[in-house]
N, C-alpha and C positions, 0 to 999 in steps of 0.2 A: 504494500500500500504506500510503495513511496512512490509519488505523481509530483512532476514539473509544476509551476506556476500555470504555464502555458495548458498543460491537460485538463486539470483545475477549473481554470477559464473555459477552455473549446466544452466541458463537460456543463459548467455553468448554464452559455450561452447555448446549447441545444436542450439542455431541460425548458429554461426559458421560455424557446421558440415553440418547443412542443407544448409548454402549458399555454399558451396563447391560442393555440391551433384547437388544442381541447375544448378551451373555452369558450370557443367560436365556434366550433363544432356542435358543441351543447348549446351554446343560444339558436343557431342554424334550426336545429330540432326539433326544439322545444320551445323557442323564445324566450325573451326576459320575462319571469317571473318572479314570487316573493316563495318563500321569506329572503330578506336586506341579510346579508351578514358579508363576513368575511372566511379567508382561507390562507393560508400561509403552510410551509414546509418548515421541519428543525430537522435535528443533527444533535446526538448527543456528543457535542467537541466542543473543548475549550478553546477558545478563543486566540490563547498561547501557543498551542500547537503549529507546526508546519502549514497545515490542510485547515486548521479555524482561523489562522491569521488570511492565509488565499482568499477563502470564503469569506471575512469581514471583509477583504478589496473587493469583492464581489460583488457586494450586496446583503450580504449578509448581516444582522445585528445580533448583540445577547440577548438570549431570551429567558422569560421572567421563569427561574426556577432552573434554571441552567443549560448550558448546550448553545445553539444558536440557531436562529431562523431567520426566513426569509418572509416577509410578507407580498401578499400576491404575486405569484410568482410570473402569470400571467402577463403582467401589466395590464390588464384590462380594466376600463371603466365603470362594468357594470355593477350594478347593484345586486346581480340575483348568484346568491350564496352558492347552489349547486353549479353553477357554470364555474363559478371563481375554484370550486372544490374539485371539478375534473381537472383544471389545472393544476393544482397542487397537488391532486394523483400522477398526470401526467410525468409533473417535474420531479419529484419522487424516485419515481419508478428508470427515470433514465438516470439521475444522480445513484440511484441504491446502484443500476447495472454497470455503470462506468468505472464509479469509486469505491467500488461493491464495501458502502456505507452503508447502515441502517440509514433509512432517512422520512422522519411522517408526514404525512402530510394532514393537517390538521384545518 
């Protein structure tokens, strides 16, 4: 599990794209609906480490209770929680296969 700055990143920047795609893909489907909320991915990593410092350049912040997350990983605008939540299965599920990290998405 030792990854370059640069793997880090390319690994980042495709979870990312994939969680936008998701979430675009679920409004596509379904449209914007309620309930409002949000969605975010963590990491159980200290911030210290090699791979939580990369991740804080990321995007990444600390999150309450520890580890670090990402809010919306999407970047998307919407309001409607399950769209925002395929994303942050999306981006997940590519960071867990890349960095073969745990990684939740919440």
């Amino acid at each position: 599990m030792n990854f370059s700055f640069e793997q880090i990143e390319s690994a980042v920047i495709e979870a990312k794209q994939l969680a936008a795609q998701a979430t675009q893909n679920y409004i596509d489907k379904n449209g914007e609906n309620y309930p409002c909320g949000f969605a975010w991915i963590k990491v159980n990593e200290k911030g210290s480490t090699k791979l939580g410092k990369a991740l804080m350049k990321l995007g990444f912040d600390k999150a309450y209770g520890g580890g670090l997350q990402m809010w919306n990983p999407s970047g998307s605008y919407t309001q409607d929680m399950y769209a925002k939540e395929a994303g942050a299965i999306a981006a997940a599920d590519v960071l867990e296969s890349i960095l073969n990290i745990k990684v939740y998405a919440q």
